[in-house]
gemmi code that builds the backbone of each chain (N, CA, C; Angstrom):
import gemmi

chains = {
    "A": [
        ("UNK", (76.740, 130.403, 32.034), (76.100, 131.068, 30.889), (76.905, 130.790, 29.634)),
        ("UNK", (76.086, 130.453, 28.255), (76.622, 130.477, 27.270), (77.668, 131.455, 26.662)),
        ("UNK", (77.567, 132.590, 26.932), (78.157, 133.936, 26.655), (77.380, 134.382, 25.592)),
        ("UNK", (77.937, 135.637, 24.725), (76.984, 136.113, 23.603), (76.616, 134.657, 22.520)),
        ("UNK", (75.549, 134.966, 21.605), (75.684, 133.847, 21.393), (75.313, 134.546, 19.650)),
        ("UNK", (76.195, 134.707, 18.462), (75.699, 135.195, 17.435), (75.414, 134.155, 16.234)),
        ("UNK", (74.517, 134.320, 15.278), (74.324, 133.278, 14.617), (73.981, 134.493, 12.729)),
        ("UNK", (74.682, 133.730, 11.642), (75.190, 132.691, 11.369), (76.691, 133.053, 11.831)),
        ("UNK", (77.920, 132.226, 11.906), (79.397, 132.610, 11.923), (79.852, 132.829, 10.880)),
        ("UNK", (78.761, 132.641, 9.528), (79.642, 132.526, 8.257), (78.403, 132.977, 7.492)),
        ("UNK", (78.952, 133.737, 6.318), (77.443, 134.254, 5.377), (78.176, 134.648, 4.505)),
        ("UNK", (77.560, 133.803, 3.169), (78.152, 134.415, 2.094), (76.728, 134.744, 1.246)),
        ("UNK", (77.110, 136.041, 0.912), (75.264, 136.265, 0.110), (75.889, 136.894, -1.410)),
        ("UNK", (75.157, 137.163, -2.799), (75.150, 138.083, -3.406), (74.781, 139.407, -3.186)),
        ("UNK", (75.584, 140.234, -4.194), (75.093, 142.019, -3.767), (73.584, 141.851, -4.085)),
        ("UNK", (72.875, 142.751, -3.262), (71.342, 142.994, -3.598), (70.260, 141.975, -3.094)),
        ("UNK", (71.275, 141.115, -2.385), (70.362, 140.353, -1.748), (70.142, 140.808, -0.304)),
        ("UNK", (69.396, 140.129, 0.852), (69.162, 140.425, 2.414), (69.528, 139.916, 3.439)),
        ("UNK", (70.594, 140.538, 4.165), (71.333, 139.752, 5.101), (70.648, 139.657, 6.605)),
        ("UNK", (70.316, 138.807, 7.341), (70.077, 139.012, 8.849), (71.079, 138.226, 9.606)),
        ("UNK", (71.456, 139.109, 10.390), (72.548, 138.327, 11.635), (71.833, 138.795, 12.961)),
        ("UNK", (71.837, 137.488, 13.629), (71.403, 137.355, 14.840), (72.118, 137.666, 16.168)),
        ("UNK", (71.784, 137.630, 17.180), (72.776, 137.666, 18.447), (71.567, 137.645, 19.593)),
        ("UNK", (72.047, 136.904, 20.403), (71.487, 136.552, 22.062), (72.144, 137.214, 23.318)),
        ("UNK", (71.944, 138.177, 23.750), (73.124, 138.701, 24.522), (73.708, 137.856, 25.849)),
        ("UNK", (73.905, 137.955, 26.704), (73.742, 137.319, 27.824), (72.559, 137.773, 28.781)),
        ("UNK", (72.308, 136.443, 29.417), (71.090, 136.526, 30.182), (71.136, 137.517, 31.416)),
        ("UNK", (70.507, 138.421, 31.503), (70.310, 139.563, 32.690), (71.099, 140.812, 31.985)),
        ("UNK", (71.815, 140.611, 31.112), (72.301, 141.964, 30.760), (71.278, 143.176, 29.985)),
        ("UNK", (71.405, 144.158, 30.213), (70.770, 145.223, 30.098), (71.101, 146.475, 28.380)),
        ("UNK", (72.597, 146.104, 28.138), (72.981, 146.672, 27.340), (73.444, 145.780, 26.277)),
        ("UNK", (73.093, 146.219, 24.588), (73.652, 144.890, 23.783), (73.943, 146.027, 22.345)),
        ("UNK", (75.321, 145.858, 21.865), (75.944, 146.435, 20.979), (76.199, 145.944, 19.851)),
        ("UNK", (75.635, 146.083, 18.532), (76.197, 145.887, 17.595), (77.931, 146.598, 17.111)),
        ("UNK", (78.863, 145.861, 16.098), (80.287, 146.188, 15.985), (80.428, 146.326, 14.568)),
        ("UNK", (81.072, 146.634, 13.878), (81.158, 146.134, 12.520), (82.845, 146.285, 12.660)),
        ("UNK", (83.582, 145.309, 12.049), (85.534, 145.326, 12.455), (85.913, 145.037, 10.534)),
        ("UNK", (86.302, 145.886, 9.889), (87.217, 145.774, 8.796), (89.062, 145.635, 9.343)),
        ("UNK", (89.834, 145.467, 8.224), (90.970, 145.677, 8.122), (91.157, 146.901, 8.106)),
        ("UNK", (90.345, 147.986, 7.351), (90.514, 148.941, 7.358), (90.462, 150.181, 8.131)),
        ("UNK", (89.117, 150.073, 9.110), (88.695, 150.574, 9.571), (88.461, 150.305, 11.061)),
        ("UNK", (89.309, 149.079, 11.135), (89.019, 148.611, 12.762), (87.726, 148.196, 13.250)),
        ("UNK", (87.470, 148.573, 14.619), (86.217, 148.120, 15.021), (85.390, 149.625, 14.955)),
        ("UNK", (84.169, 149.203, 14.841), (83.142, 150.600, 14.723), (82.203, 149.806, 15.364)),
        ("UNK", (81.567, 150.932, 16.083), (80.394, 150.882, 17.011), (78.797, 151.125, 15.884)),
        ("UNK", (78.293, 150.378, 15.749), (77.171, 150.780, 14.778), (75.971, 150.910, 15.221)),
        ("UNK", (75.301, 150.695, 16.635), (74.236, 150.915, 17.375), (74.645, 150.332, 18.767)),
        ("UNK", (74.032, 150.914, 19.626), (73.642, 150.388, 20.771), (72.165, 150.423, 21.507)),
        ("UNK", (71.763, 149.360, 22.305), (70.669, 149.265, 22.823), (70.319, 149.336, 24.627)),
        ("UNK", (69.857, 149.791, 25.161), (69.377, 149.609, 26.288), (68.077, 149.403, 26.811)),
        ("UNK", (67.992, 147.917, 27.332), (66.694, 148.066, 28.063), (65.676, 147.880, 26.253)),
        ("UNK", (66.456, 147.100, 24.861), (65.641, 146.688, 24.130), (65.363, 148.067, 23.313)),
        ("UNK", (65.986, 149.368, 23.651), (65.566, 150.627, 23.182), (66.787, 151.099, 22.485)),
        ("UNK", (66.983, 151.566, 21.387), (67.890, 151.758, 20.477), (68.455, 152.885, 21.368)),
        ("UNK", (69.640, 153.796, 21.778), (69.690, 154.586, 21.929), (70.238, 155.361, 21.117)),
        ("UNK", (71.901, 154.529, 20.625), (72.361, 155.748, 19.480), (72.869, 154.780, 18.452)),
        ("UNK", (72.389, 155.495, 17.412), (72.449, 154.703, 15.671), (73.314, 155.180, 15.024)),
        ("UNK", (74.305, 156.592, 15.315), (74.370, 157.002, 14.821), (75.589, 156.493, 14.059)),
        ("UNK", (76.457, 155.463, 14.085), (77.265, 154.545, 13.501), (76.645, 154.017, 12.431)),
        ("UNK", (75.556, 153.461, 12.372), (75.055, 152.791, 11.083), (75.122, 153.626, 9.737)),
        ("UNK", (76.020, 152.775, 8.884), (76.300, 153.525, 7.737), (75.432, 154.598, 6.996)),
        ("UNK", (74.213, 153.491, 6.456), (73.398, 153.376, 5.886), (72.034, 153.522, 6.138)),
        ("UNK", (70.979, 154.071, 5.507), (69.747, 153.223, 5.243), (68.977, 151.964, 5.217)),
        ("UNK", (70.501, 151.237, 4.502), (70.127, 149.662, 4.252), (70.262, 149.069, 5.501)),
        ("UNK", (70.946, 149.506, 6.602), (71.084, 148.804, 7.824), (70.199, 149.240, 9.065)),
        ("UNK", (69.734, 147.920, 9.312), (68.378, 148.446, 10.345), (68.890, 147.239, 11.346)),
        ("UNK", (68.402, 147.942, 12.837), (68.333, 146.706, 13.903), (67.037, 146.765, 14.764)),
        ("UNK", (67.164, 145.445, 15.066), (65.905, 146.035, 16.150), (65.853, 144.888, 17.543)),
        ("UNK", (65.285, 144.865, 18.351), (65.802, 144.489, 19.510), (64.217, 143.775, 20.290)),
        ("UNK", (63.520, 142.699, 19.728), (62.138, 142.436, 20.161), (61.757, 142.522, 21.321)),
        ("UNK", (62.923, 141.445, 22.472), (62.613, 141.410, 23.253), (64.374, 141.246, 24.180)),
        ("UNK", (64.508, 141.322, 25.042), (66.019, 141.028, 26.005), (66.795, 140.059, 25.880)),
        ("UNK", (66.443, 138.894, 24.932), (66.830, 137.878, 24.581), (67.077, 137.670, 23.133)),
        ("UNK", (66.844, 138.814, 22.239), (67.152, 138.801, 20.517), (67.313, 139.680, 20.401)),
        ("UNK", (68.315, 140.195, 19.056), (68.437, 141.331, 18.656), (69.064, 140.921, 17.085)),
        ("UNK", (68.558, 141.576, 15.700), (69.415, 141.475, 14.547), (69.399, 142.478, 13.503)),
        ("UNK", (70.293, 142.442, 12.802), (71.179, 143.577, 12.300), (70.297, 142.947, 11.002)),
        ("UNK", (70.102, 143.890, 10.260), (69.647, 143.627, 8.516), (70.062, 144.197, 8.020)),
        ("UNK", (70.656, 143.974, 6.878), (71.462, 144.971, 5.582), (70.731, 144.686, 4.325)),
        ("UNK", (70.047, 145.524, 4.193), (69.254, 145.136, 2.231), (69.132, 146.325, 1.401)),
        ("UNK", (69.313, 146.398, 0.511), (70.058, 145.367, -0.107), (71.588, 145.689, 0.093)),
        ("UNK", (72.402, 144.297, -0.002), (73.578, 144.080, 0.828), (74.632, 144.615, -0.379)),
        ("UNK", (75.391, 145.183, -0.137), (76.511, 145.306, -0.914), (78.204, 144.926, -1.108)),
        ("UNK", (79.061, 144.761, -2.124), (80.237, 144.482, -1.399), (80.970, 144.938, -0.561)),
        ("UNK", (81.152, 146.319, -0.368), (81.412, 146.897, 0.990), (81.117, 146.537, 2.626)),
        ("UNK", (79.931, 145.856, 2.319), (79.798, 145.353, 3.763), (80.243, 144.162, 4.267)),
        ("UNK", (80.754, 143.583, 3.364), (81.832, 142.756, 4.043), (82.619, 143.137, 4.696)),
        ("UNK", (82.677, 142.083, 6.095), (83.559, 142.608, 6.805), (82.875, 141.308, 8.271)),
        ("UNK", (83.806, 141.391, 9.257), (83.039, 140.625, 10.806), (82.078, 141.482, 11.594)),
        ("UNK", (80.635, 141.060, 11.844), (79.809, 142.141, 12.908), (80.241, 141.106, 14.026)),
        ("UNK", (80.214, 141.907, 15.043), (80.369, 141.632, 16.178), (78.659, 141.670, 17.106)),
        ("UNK", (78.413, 140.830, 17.969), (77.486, 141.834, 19.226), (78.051, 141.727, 20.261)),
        ("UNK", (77.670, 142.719, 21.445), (78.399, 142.739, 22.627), (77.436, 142.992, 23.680)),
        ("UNK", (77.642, 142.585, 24.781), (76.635, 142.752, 25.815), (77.332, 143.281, 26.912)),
        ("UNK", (76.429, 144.301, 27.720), (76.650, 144.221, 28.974), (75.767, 144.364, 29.919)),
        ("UNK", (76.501, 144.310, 31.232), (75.681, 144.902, 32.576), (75.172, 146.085, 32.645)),
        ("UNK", (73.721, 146.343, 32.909), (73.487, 148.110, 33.411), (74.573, 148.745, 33.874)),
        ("UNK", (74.766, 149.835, 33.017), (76.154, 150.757, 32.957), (76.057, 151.074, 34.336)),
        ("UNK", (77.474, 150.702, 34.929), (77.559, 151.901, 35.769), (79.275, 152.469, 35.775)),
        ("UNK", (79.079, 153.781, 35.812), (80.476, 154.322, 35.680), (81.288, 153.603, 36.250)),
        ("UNK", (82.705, 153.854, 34.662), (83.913, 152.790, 35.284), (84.010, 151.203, 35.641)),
        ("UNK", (83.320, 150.773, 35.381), (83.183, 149.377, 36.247), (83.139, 148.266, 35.296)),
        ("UNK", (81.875, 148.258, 34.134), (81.355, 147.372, 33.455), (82.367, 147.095, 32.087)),
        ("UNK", (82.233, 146.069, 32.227), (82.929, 145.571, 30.227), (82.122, 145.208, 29.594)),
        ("UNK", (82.392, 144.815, 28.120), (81.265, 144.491, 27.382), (81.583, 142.642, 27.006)),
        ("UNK", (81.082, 141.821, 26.851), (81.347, 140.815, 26.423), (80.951, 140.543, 25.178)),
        ("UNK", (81.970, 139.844, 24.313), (82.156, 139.815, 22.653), (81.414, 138.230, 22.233)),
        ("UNK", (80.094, 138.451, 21.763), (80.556, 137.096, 20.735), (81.376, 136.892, 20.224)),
        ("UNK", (81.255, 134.802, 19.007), (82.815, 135.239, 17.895), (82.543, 136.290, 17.054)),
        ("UNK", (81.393, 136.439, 16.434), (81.546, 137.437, 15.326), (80.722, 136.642, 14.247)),
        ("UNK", (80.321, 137.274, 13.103), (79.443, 136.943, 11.761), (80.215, 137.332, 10.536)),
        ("UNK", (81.105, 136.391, 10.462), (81.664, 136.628, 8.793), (81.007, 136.929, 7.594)),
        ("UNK", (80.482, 137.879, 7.249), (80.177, 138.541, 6.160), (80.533, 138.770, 4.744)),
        ("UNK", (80.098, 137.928, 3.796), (81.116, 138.062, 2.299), (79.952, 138.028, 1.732)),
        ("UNK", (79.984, 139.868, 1.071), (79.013, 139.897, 0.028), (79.618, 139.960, -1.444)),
        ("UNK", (79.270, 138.916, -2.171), (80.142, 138.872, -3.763), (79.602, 140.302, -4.624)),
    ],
    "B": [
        ("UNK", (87.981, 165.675, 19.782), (87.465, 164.318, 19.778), (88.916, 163.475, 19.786)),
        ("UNK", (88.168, 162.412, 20.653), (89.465, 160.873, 21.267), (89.797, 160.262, 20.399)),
        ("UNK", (90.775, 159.961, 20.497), (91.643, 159.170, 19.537), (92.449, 157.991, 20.171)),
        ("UNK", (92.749, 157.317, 19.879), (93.346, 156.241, 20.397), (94.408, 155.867, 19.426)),
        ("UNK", (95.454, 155.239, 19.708), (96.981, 154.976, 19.171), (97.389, 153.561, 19.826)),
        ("UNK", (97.568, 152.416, 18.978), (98.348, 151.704, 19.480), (99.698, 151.288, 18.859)),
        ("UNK", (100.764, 151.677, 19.207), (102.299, 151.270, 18.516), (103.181, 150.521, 19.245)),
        ("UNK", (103.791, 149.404, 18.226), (103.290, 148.895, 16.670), (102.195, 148.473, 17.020)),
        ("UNK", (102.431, 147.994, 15.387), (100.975, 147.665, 14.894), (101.258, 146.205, 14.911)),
        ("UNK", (102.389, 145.763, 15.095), (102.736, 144.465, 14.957), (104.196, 144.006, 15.626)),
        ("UNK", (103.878, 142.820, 16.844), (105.516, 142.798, 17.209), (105.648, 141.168, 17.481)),
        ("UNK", (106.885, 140.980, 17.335), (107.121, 139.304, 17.329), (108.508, 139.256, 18.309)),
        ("UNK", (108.479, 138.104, 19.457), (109.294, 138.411, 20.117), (109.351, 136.587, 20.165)),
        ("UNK", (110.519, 136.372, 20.795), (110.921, 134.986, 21.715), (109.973, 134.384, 22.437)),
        ("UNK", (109.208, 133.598, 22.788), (108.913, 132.778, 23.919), (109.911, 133.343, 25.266)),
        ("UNK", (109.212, 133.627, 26.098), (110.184, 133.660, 27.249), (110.464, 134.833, 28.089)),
        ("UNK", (110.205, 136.098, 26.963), (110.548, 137.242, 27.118), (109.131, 138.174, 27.771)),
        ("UNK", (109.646, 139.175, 28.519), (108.348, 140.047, 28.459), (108.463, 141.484, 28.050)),
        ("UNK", (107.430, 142.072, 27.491), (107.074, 142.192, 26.745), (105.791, 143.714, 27.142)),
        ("UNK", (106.164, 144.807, 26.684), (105.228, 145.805, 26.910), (104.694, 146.074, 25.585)),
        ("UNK", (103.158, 146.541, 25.665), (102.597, 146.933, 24.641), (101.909, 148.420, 24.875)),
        ("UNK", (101.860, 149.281, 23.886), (101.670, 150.710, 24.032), (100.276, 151.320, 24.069)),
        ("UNK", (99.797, 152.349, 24.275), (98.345, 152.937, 23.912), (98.183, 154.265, 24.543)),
        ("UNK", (98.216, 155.065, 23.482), (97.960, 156.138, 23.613), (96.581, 156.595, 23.545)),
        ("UNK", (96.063, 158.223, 24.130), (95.139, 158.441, 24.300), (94.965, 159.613, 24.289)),
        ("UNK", (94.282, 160.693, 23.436), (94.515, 162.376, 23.120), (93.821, 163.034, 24.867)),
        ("UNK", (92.361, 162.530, 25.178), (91.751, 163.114, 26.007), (92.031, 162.328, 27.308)),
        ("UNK", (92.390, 163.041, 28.335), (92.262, 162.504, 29.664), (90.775, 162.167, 30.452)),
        ("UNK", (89.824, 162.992, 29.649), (88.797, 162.901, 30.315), (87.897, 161.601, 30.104)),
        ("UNK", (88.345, 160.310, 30.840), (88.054, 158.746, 30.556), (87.150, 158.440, 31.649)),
        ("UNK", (86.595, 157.668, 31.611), (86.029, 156.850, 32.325), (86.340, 155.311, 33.259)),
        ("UNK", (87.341, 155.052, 31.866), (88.210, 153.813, 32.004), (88.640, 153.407, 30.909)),
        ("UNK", (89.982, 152.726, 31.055), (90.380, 152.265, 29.678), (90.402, 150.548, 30.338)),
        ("UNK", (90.010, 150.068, 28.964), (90.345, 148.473, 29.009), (91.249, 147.777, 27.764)),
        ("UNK", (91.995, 146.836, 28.452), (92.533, 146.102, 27.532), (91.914, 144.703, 26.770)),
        ("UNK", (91.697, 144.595, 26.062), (91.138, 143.384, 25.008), (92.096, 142.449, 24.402)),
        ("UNK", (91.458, 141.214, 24.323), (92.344, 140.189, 23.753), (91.721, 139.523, 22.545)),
        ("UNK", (92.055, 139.560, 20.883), (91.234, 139.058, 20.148), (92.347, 137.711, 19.444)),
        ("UNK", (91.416, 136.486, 19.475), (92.101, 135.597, 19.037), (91.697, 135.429, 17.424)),
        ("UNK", (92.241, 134.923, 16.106), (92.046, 134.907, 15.104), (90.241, 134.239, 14.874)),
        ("UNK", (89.700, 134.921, 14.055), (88.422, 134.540, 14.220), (87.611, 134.312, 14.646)),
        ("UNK", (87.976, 135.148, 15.558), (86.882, 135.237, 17.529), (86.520, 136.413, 17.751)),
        ("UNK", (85.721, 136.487, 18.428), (85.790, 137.654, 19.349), (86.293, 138.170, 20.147)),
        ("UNK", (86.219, 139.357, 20.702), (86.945, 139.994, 21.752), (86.661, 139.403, 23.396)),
        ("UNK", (88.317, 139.875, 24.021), (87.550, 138.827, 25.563), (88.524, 139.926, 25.938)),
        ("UNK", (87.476, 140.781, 27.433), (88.227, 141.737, 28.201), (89.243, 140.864, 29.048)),
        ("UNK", (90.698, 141.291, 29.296), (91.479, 141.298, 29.677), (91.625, 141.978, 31.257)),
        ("UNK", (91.745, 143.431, 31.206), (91.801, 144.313, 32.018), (91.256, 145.616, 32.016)),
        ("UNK", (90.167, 146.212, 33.092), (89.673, 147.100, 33.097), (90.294, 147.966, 34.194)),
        ("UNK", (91.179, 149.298, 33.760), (91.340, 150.190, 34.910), (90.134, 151.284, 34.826)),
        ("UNK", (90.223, 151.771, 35.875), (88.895, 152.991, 36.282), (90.185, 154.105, 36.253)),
        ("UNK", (89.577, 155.113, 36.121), (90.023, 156.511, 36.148), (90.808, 156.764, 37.323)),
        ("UNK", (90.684, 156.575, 38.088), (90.957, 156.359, 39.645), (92.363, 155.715, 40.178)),
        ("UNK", (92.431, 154.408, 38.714), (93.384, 153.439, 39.755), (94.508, 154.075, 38.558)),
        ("UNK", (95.963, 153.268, 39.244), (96.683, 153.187, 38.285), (97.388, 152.213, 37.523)),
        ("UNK", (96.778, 150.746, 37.922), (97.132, 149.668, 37.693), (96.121, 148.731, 37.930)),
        ("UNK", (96.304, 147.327, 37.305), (95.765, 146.452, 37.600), (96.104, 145.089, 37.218)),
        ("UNK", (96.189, 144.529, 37.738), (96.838, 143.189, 37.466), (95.986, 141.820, 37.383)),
        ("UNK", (96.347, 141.052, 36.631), (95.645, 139.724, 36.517), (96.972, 138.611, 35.606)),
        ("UNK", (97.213, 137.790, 36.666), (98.104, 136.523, 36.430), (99.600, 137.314, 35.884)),
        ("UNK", (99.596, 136.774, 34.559), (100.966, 137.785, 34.034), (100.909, 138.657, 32.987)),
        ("UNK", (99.912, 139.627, 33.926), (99.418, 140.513, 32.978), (99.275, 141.556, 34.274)),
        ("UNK", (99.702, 143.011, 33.581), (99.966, 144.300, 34.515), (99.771, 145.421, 33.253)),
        ("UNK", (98.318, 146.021, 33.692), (98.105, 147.465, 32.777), (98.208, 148.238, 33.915)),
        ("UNK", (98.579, 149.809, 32.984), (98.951, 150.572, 33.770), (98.105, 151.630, 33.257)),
        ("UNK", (98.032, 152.636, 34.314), (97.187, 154.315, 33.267), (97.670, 155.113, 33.698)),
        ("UNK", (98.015, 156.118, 32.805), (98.652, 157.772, 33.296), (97.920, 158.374, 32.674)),
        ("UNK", (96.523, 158.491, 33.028), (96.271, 160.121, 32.655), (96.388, 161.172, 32.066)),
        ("UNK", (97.445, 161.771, 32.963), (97.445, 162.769, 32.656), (98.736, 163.102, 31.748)),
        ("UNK", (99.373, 161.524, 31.181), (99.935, 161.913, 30.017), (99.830, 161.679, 28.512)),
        ("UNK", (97.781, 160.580, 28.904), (97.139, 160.164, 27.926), (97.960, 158.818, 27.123)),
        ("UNK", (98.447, 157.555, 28.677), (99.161, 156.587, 28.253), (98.707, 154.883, 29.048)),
        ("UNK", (98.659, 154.511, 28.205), (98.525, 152.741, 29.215), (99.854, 151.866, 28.301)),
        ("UNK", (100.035, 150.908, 29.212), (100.887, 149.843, 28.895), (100.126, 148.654, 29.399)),
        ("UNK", (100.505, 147.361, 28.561), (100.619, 146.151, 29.030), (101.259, 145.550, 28.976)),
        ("UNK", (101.588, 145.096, 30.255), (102.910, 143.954, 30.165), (102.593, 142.632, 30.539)),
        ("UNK", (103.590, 142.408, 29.837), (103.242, 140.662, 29.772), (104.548, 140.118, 30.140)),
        ("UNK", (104.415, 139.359, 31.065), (105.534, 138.583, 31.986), (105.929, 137.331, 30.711)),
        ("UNK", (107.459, 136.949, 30.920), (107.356, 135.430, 30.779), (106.335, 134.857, 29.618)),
        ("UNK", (106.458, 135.680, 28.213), (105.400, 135.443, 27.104), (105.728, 134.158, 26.752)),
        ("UNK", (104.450, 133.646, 26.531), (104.235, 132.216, 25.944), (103.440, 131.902, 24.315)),
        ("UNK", (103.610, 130.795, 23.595), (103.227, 131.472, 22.428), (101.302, 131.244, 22.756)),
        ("UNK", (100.963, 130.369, 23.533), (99.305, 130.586, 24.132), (98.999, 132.299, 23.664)),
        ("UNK", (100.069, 133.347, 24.714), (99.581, 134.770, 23.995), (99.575, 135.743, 22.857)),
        ("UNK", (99.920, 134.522, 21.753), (99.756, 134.952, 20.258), (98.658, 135.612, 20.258)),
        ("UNK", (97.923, 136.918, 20.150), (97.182, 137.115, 19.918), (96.932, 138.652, 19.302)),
        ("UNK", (95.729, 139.608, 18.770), (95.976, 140.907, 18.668), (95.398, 141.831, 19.785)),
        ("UNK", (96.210, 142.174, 20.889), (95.898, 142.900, 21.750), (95.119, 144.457, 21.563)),
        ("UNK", (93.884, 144.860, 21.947), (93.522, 146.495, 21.470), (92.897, 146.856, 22.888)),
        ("UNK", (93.382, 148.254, 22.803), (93.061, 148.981, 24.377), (91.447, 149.917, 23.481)),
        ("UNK", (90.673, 150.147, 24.421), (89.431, 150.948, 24.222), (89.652, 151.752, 25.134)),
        ("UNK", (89.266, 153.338, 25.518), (88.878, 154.144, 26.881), (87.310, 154.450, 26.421)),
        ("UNK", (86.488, 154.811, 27.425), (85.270, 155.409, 27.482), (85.637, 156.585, 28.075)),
        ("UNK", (85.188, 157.375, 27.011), (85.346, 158.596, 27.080), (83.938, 159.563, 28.256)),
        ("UNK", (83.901, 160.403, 29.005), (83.433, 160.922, 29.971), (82.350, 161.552, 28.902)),
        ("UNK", (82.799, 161.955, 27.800), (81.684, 162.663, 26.471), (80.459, 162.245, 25.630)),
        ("UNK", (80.908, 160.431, 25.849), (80.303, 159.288, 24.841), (79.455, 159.049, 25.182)),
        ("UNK", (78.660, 159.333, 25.731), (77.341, 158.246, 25.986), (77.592, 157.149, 25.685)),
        ("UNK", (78.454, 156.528, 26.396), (78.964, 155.129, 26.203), (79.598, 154.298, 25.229)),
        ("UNK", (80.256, 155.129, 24.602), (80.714, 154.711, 23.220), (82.268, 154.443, 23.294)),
        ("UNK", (82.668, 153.321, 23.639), (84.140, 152.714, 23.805), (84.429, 153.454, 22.121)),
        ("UNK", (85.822, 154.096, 22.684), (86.941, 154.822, 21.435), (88.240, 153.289, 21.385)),
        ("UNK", (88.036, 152.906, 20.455), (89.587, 151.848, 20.121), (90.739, 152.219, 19.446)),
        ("UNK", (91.466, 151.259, 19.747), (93.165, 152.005, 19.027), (93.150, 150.636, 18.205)),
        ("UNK", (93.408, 150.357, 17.323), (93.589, 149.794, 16.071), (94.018, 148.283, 16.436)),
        ("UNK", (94.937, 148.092, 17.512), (95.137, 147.078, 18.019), (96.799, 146.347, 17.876)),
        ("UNK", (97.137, 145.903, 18.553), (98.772, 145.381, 18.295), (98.462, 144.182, 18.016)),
        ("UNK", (99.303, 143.527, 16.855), (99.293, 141.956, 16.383), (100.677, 141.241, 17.337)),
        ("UNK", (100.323, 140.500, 17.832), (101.527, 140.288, 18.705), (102.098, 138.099, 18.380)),
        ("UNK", (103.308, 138.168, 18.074), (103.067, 136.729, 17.742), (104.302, 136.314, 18.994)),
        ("UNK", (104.377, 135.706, 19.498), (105.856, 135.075, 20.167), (106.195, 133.831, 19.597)),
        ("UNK", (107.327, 133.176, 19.136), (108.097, 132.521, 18.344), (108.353, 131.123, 19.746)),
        ("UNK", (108.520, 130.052, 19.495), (108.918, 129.134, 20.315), (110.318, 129.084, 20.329)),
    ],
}
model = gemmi.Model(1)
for chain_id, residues in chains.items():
    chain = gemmi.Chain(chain_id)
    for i, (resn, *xyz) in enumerate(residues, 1):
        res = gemmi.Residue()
        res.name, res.seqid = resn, gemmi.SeqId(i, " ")
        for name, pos in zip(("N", "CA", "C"), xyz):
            atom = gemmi.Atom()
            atom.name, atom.element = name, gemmi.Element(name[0])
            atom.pos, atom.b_iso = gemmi.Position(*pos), 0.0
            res.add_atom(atom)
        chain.add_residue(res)
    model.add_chain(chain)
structure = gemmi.Structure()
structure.add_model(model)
structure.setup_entities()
């Protein structure tokens, strides 16, 4: 398997413009996590999905940030309008149907984010 | 609410040497803690997953440990090479989260040739 697979690795946009970052989780996995990682702030959990179904959002900053999850094989993060603050690396992460204790998540590289 | 601690925040040692790294943890009530390995401009790649249960686990020259019940893990690293330049960060899943890995900030770790 490819592993996660996120697309673009690099994005440089203006403020007020519309960002989409992509991610493919791995094939058969059940669970797929968006990340957002500053210097500042480390890594943050900003949604997770199961089974294509959002469960908890409650990380997402904003308004401006929406995800959505079509089908088991796509999922992407939108920020509009984008600001300089959101710069920073998103991550996605996938895993196996949870089961206690057991499962890890696997990391794409990440989506470099530079909003001027 | 969990908190996670990793100290330092940054350590540089010899080639050669080994080498423990710290992680603290306020709540005992885990699920599992794992150790992570992030290379500069990558993503994260699990390392080591202990369960609540065990108290160790090992892979090559690498040995995490968990105490519980004094809200502590270590990793040690045998015989460091500079290959394990990297920034090491422990996560636990907390028993509370609905699945929401808690992270500790992460150790920058460089070894020198």
């Amino acid at each position: 398997d490819a592993g996660v697979i996120q697309s673009p690795r690099h994005e440089v946009t203006e403020m007020g413009q519309e960002v989409t970052l992509r991610c493919k989780p791995i094939s058969g996995h059940d669970y797929l996590f968006w990340y957002r990682q500053t210097m500042m702030r480390g890594l943050e959990l900003l949604i997770y999905f199961n089974n294509n179904v959002p469960i908890d959002d409650s990380g997402m900053p904003e308004d401006r940030f929406s995800a959505k999850m079509p089908n088991a094989s796509f999922s992407t993060l939108k920020i509009q309008p984008s600001e300089p603050r959101d710069s920073a690396v998103y991550f996605c992460a996938s895993s196996l149907e949870y089961t206690i204790s057991t499962d890890t998540q696997y990391f794409g590289p990440g989506t470099r984010l530079t909003v001027l | 609410k969990q908190e996670v601690t990793q100290i330092p925040a940054a350590l540089s040692v010899p080639e050669g040497e080994n080498l423990v790294l710290n992680c603290s943890f306020t709540d005992s009530a885990i699920y599992n803690l794992q150790w992570f390995r992030q290379d500069p401009g990558k993503g994260l790649t699990s390392l080591l997953l202990i369960q609540s249960s065990q108290r160790e686990q090992t892979s090559g020259r690498l040995n995490a440990s968990l105490d519980k019940s004094s809200g502590r893990s270590t990793l040690y690293i045998a015989a460091s090479q500079p290959g394990d330049s990297a920034t090491y960060l422990c996560a636990v899943d907390p028993m509370d989260s609905n699945y929401q890995l808690i992270w500790g900030a992460g150790t920058k770790l460089i070894i020198k040739p």
